[in-house]
C-alpha positions in Angstrom: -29.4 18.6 -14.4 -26.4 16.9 -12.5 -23.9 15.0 -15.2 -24.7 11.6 -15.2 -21.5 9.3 -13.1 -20.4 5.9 -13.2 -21.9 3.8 -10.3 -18.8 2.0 -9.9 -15.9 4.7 -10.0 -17.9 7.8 -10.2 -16.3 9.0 -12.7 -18.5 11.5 -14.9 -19.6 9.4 -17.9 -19.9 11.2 -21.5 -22.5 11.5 -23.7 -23.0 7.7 -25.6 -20.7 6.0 -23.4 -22.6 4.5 -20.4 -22.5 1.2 -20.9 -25.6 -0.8 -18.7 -24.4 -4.0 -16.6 -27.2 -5.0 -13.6 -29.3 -2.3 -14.1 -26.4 0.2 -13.4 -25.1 3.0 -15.5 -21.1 2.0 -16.2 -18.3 3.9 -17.6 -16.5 2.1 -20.1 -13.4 0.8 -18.2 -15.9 -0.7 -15.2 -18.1 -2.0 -18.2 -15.1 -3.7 -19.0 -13.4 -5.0 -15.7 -17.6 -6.6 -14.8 -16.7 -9.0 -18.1 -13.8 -10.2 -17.2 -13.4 -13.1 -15.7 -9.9 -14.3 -14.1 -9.8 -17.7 -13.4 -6.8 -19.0 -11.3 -7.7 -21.8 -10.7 -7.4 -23.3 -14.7 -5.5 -26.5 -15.3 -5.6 -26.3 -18.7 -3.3 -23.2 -18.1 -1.5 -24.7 -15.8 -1.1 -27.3 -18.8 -0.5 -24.7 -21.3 2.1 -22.8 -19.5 4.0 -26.4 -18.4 4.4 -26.8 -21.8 5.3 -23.5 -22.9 8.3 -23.0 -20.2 11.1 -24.5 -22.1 10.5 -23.3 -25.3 12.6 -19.5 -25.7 10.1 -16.7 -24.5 7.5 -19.2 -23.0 7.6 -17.8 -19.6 8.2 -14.0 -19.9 6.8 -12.4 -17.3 5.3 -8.4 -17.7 7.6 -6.0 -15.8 4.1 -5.7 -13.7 4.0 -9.3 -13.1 8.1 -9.3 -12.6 7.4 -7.2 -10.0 4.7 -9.1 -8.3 7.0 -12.2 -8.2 10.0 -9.5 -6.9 8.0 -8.8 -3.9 6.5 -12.0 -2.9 10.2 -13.6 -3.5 11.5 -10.9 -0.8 9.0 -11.0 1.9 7.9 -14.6 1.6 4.1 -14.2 2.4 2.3 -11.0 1.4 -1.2 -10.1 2.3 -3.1 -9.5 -1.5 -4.4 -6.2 -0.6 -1.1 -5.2 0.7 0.5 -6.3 -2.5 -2.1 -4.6 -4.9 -1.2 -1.5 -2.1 2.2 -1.4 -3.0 2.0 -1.8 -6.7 -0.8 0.6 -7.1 -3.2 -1.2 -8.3 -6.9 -2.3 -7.7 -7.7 -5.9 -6.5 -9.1 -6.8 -9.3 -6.0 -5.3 -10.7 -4.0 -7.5 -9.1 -6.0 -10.7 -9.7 -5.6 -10.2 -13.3 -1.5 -9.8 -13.0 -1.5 -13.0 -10.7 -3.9 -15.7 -12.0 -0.5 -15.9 -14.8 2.0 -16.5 -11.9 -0.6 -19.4 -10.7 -0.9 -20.9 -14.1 2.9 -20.9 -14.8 3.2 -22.3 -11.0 5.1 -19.2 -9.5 2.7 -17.9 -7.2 0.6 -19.1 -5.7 -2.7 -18.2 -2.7 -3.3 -19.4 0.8 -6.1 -18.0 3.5 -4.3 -17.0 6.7 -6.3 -15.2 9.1 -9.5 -14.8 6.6 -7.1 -12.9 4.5 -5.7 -13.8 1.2 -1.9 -14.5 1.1 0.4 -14.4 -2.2 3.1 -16.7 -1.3 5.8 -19.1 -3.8 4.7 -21.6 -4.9 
């Protein structure tokens, strides 16, 4: 009998931990990453991190998020997918190290040529 997978990431799943989302058989991590939600569009963050900025530490960014900010800053426009590319990480990934840049008005989105561009904001 073949090990059972996840049916996101197909990554073999150990006894007890499929976790079931949509009638699909989920490893922990993709059980996970299906529950989040990353809103970007939030004005009460937007509120929330307007406050926060001049109080000390209110707008630290991650060294992830730092370098998010670091590579948008240089090239002026960068494609999303091209930016979760060169971090190494997923879309969804990225999304979640972004919608914090939005909120503290860093970063933010535009559509350009049906793609999503990160751009200052």
């Amino acid at each position: 009998m073949p090990e059972p997978t996840c049916a996101k990431c197909h990554a073999a799943l150990e006894p007890g931990e499929a976790r079931e989302y949509l009638g699909q058989e989920l490893c922990e991590d993709c059980y996970l990453d299906s529950q989040t939600i990353t809103k970007t569009c939030d004005p009460w963050a937007v509120h929330t991190a307007k406050s926060l900025k001049d109080l000390p530490g209110g707008q630290n960014l991650t060294p992830l998020q730092q370098q998010l900010y670091d590579l948008v800053k240089d090239r002026g426009e960068v494609p999303l997918l091209e930016a979760a590319a060169h971090l190494g990480l997923s879309e969804a990934e990225l999304r979640r190290e972004f919608a914090p840049l939005r909120h503290m008005e860093k970063l933010r989105a535009c559509k350009k040529d049906d793609l999503i561009h990160l751009t200052l904001f």
